[in-house]
C-alpha positions as a Markdown table, in Angstrom:
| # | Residue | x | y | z |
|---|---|---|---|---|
| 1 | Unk | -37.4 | -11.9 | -39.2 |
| 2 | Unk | -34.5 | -9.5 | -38.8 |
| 3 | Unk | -31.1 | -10.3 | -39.1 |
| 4 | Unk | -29.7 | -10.6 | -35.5 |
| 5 | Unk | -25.6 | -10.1 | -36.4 |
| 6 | Unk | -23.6 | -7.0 | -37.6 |
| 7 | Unk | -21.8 | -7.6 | -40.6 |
| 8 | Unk | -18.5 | -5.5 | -41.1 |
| 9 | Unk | -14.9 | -6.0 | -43.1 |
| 10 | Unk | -11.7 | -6.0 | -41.6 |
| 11 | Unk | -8.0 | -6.6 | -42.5 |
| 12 | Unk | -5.8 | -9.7 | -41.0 |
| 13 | Unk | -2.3 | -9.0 | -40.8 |
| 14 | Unk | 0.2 | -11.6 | -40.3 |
| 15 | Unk | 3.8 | -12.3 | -40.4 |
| 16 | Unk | 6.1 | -15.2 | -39.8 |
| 17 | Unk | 8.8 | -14.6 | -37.5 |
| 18 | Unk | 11.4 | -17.0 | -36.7 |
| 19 | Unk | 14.5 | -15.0 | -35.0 |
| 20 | Unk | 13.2 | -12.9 | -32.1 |
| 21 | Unk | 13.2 | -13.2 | -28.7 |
| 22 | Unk | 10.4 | -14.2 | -26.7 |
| 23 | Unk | 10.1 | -11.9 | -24.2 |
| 24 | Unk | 9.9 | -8.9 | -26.7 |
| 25 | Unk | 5.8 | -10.0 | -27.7 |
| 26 | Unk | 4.7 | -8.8 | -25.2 |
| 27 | Unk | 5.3 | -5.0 | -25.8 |
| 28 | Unk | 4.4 | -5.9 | -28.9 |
| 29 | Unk | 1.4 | -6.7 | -28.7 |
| 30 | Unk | 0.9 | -3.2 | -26.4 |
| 31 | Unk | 1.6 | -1.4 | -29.2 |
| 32 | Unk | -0.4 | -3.4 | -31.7 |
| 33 | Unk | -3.6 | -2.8 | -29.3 |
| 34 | Unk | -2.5 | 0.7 | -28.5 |
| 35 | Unk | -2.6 | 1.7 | -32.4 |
| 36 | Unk | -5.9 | -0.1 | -32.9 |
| 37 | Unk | -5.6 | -3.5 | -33.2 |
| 38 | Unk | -8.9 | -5.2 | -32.2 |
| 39 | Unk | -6.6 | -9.0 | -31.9 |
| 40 | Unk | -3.6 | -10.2 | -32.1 |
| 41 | Unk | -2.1 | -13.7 | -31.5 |
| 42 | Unk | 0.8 | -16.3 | -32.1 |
| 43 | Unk | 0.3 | -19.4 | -33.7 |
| 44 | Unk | 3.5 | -21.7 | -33.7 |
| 45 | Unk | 4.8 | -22.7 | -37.6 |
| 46 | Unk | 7.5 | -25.0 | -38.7 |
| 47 | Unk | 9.8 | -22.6 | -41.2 |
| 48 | Unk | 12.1 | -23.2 | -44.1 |
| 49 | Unk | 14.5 | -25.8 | -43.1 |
| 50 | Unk | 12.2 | -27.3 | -40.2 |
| 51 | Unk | 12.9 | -24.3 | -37.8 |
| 52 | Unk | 10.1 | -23.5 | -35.3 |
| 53 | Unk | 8.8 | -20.1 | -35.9 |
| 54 | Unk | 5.6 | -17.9 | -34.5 |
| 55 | Unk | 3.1 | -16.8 | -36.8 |
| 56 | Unk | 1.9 | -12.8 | -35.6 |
| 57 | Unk | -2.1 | -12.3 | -36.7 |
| 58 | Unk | -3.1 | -9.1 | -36.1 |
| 59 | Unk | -7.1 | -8.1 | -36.9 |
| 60 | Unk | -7.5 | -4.7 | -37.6 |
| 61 | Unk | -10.0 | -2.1 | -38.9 |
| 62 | Unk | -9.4 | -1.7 | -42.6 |
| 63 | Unk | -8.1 | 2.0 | -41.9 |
| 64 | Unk | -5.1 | 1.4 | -39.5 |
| 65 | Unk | -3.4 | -1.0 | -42.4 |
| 66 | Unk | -0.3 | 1.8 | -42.3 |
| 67 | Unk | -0.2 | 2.2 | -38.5 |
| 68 | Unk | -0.4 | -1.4 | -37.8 |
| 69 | Unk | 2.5 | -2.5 | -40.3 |
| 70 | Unk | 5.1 | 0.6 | -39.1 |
| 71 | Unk | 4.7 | -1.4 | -35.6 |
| 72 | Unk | 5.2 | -4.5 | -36.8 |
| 73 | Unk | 8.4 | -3.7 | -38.6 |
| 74 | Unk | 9.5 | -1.4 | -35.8 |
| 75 | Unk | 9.2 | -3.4 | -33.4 |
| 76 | Unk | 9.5 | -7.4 | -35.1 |
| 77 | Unk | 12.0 | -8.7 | -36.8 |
| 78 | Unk | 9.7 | -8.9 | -39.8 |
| 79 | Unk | 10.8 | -8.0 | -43.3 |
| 80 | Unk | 7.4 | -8.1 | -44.9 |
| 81 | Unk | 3.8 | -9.2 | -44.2 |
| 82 | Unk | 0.9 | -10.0 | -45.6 |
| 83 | Unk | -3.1 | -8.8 | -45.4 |
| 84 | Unk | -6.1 | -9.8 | -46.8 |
| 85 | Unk | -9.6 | -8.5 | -46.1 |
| 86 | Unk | -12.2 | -10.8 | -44.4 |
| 87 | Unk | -15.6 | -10.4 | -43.9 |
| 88 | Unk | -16.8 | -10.5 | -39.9 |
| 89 | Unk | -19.9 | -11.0 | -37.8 |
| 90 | Unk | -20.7 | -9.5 | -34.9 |
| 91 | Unk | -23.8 | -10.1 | -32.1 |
């Protein structure tokens, strides 16, 4: 029997962000997808001090790591992110 799923690794970005306007995701996340992002979305998070904050995930091809993160401080208030490889399967 042959395997029926692609297997492949990608990176997931994400950041916490807890002091930016709404209204500002949105071109955001057109130029995540326009420098390769193959997801992003925003999870709500309680931060330090109880504050309500938005956690940005961003999956990505292992080789736009650089690309991604310049947009993400460029255009977040971010001031540092973290990544970790994660294995995927695909149909």
């Amino acid at each position: 029997m042959k395997n029926k799923f692609l297997k492949d690794k990608i990176y997931v970005v994400e950041t916490n962000i807890d002091d930016m306007s709404p209204v500002i995701y949105e071109t955001v996340f057109e130029k995540l997808y326009g420098s390769g992002a193959l997801e992003a979305f925003l999870t709500p998070v309680q931060m330090k001090k109880i504050r309500p904050g938005i956690l940005l995930t961003v999956l990505i091809p292992k080789n736009k790591l650089e690309k991604i993160a310049e947009v993400i401080f460029r255009e977040t208030t971010s001031f540092g992110i973290r990544y970790h490889e994660a294995g995927r399967l695909k149909l």
